[in-house]
N, C-alpha and C positions, 0 to 999 in steps of 0.2 A: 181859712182853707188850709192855709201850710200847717195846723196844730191835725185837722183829722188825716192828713196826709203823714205825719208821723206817727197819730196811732196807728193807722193800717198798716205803716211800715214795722213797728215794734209787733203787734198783733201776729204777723208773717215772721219774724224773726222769732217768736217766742213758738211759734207752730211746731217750728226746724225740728228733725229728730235731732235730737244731740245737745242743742240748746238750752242750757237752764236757767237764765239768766241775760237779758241781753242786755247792754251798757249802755245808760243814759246820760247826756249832757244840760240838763237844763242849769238856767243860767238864772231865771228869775221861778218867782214860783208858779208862776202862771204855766210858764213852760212844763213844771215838775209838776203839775196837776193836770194837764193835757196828757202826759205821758203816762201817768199812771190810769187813766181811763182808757186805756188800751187794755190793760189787764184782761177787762171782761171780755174781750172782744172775743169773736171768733169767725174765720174764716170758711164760706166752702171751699168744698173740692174745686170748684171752676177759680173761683178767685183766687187760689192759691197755684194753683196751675200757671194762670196769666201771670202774676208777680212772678213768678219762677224765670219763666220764658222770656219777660220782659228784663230781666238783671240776670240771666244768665250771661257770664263774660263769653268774652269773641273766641271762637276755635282759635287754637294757640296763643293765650293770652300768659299762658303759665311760662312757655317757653320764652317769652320777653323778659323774664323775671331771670334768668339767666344771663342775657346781651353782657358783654363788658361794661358796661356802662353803670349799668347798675349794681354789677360786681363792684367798682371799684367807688362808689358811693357805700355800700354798703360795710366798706372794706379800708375807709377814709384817702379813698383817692389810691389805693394801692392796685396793682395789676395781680390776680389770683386768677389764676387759671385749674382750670379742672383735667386729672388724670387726661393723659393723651394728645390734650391741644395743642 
C-alpha cells in the first residue's frame, strides 16, 4: 500500500504547474521502481482537486515561519529582527 500511496503522491507532484521534476528518495530498488511507475500515471480533475484540499497548509501557516523562534534557528540561535520590531 505505502508504494501506490507514493506513486499518487509523485503523480500529483509532477501535475503541479511549475513542477519539472520532483525529488526522489529511494533507498533500495524496489523503492526506485515503485516510484518510477508513477510516471505513467495520471490524475483527474476530481482527484487532483481532493489532494490539493487535503495538503493545503492551515490559513496562517506562512506567518509562523516568521515567529522568533525560528528566526533564530534559522539564524543559529541569533535574535534578528525585521525592520520596525
Amino acid at each position: 500500500m505505502a508504494g501506490v500511496v507514493a506513486q499518487v503522491a509523485l503523480a500529483w507532484a509532477m501535475a503541479k504547474p511549475g513542477v519539472t521534476s520532483p525529488l526522489i528518495g529511494a533507498r533500495t530498488v524496489e523503492q526506485l521502481t515503485g516510484n518510477l511507475a508513477a510516471a505513467p500515471l495520471t490524475l483527474d480533475h476530481e482527484q487532483m482537486a481532493r489532494l490539493d484540499e487535503v495538503s493545503a497548509p492551515p490559513p496562517g501557516f506562512s506567518a509562523g515561519l516568521a515567529s522568533l523562534a525560528i528566526r533564530r534557528m534559522v539564524f543559529g540561535g541569533r535574535d534578528v529582527r525585521g525592520w520596525g520590531e
